[in-house]
Structures are given as C-alpha cells and as structure tokens.
N, C-alpha and C positions, 0 to 999 in steps of 0.2 A: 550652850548648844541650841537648835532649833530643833522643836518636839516634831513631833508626829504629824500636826496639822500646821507645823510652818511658824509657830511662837517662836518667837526668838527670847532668852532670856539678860540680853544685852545688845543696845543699841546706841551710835553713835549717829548721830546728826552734822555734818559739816555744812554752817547754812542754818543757823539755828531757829530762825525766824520761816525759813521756807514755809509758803502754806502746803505745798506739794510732801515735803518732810514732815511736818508736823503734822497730815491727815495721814500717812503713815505710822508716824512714831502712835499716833492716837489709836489708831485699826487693834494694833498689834497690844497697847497697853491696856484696852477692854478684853484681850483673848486673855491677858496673864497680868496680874494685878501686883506682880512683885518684879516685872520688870525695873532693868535697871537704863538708865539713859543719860547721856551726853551732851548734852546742845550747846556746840560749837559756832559763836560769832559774836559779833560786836556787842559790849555790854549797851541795855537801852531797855524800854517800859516794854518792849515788846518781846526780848527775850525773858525779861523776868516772868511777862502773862503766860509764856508758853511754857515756861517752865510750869508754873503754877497750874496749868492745865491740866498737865498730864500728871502732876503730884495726886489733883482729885482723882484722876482716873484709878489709884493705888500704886504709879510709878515712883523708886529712888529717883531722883531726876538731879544731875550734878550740871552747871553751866561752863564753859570755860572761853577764856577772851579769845577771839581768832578775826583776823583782820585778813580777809584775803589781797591786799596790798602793802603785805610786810611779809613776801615770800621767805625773810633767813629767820623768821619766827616759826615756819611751819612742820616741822622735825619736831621742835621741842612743842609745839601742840598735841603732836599724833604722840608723843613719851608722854605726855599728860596725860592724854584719855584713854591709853593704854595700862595705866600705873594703877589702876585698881583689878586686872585682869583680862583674859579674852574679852574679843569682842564678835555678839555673834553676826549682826549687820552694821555696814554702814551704810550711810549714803552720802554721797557726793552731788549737793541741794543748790549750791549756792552759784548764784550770777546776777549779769545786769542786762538790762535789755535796750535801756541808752534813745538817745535819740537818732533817727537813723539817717536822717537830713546833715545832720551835726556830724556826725558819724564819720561821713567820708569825704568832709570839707575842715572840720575839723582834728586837730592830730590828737590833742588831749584829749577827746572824747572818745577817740578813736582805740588811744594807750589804754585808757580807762577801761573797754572793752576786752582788748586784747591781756590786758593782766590779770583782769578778775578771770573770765570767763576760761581762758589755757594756760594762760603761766600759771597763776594759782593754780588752777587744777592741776598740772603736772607735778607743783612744788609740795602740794598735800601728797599727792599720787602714788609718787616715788615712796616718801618713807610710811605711808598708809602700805602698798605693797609689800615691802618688806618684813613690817609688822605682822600681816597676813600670811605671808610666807612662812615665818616663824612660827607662828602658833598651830598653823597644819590645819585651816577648818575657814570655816567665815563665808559670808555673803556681803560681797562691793554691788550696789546699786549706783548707777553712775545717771546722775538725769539731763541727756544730752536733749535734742528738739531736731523735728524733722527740717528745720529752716538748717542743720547744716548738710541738709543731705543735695539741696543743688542750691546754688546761687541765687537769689532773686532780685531786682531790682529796687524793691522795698526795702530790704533789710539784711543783705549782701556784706554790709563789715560787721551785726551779729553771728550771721550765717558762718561766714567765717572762722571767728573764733568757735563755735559748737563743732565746724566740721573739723578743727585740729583738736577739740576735746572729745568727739566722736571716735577718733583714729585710734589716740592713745588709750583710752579705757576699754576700743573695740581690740588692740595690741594685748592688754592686758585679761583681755580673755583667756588669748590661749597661752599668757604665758605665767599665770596663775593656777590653771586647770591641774596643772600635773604637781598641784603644791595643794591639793585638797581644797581649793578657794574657787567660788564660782564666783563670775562677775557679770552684770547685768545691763548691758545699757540700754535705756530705756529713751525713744523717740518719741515725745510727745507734740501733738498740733497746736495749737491755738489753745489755750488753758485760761479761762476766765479767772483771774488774779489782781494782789492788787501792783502787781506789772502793769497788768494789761488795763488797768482803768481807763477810761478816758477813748480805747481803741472799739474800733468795730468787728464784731466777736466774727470769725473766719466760718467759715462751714466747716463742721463737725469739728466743733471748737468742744471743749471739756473744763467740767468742774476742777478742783484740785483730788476731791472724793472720789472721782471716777480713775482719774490717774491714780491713785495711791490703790484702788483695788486693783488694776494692773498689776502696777511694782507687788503687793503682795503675795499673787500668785505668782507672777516669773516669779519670785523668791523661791514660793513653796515647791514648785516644779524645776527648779535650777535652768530656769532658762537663758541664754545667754545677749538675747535681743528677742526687744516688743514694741512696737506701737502703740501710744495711746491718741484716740482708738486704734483697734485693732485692724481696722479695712485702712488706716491710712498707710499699711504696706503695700500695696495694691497700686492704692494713688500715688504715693512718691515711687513703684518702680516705671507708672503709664511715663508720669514728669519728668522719671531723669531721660528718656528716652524721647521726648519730644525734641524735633530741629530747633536749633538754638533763632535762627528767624523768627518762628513761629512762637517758641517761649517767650521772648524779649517782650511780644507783643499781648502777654494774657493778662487780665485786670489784676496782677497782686505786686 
C-alpha cells in the first residue's frame, strides 16, 4: 500500500529503461529503502544498470523481458509481475519518438509508431486493468505528452499515436475509480532525454527529475491529470483554440 506521505511499497515499471520511470522508481526508492520493483523491458546493459541503480538505493529490484512489439506476450507479462503480489504503482513509461519526416512518408516507421506507442499500450492496458481491478487499490500512472493534445505539423503521426493513448488511459480513469484504482495521466512538454538528443530543447522544455516530481505528487494527491510543467495547461487550452489558419502557420 502507499503510506502516509505517498511511499509506495511496490512498484512496477513498464518501460524499464525510461529516464522519466526510472527518476521516479528512484524518488520513491530513497523515501523507503525496502521497496520492491519491477523493470519491465527489453533485456540490455541498460536495464541491467537500472536495475542495479536502484538495488544501491536499498530496492528488491526483479527485471522481466517485455517487448512492446510482441502484443500476444503481454497478459502473460502483467501474470509475471503480478505473481509475487499487489502492486502498489505502475507506470506506463514506454514509447518511441521516431523520425517524423519518416514518419508520414514512410508506413513502417509509421507502424512502428503506431504499435509501440497504442497498440502496446492498450495490449499492456487491458490486462494491467484488470489486475488493478482485482486487487481493489493501486495507482496507473500513464505517461502520455502534450504533443497528443493538438496536431502539429512537426510531429503529427507521434501526436497521433499519444492522442489515442491519451483517450484510453483518460477512459480508464473513470472506469477504474469506482474499483479503488486512481489512474494518472500525465502530459508532459518537451523533456530533455536521451529521445530528444540531437533536438532543439522547446520552451519550458523539462528535465526527467522535474517530471518525476510531478508524477509523485499527482500520485500522493490522486490526481487524475497534470502537466509537466504545470502552466503547460494553460498553453495547450490558449492552442487548442487557436484558428486552424493561423495554427498551421506558428514555428513548431
């Protein structure tokens, strides 16, 4: 269960490599030193180090293989990291950001989007849900991005896919709530990562640190939607209301 100031005593990672998840799993594994945790994803040098990160921190830390492009694997993932007991957070860490040129000239890069970024997440989703339901308690952190909240020219088949994995985790709010499970989605801007390498950082662009102290508190507050930051609620409602003329034409 999650204490008094918002510890969780079990945590699951989907995304195990995330830096957004892993400055989370990290927040939380200096508050309680006997945390237990999950990290769901492709085996590699980089899930092992994050494993081993959070071991020094005083976490159990268990890995489990997950491929989010082997969706009739992903039942029997969420029976895996359920099969040691509750779970009291997860999160929902994992995507790609793709090339976006490529994107919508190309179909494969385009699939590639479109599978990791919804299908997968609906194919975790479902029987993640379930599980949640079952147990009667939990916190689903879901890390959607404000790029699905309007279209843009830049990056319009990401946008995309975020705004059908935006819909279904924003669904599974309310259709969780009355099963003791809050769920979280979280809108983050521009996050300097190693996604975004190579990119030019957006105004009130964000560390992975700063978003994970977001996602901690909607946790401890059960909130059901945040922005990271937080004034970018403001900005995407001025955006979605701008004339589409006039949108078409702004530098992003």
């Amino acid at each position: 269960m999650i204490d008094a100031v918002g510890s969780p005593q079990s945590l699951l990672l989907l995304g195990g490599t995330s830096e957004i998840g892993l400055a989370v799993a990290e927040r939380y594994a200096r508050a309680r030193k006997s945390m237990r945790v999950t990290l769901a994803g492709r085996p590699s040098d980089r899930l092992d180090a994050a494993a081993a990160r959070l071991r020094d921190l005083g976490a159990t830390v268990t890995t489990l293989p997950f491929d989010a492009r082997q969706p009739d694997t992903h039942t029997e993932v969420i029976e895996k990291a359920f099969a040691d007991g509750d779970i009291d957070v997860t999160l929902v860490a994992f995507g790609v950001l793709g090339d976006q040129e490529e994107a919508w000239t190309n179909v494969d890069v385009a699939r590639e989007l479109a599978e990791i970024n919804y299908v997968a997440a609906v194919t975790v989703g479902v029987p993640l849900a379930e599980r949640l339901r079952k147990q009667g308690h939990g916190s689903l952190v879901a890390l959607s991005s404000a790029a699905g909240e309007r279209a843009r020219r830049s990056n319009f088949v990401y946008g995309s896919t975020k705004a059908g994995f935006d819909a279904f985790y924003t669904g599974l709010t309310y259709a969780l709530k009355e099963h003791g499970v809050t769920v979280t989605v979280v809108r983050p801007g521009f996050v300097r990562t190693k996604m975004t390498v190579g990119m030019k950082p957006a105004p009130l662009s964000q560390t992975a640190d700063q978003v994970a102290e977001v996602v901690v508190n909607a946790v401890r507050t059960r909130r059901e939607q945040v922005w990271a930051p937080a004034v970018f609620r403001g900005v995407m409602s001025i955006l979605r209301h701008v004339p589409r003329p006039i949108f078409r034409k702004l530098p992003f």
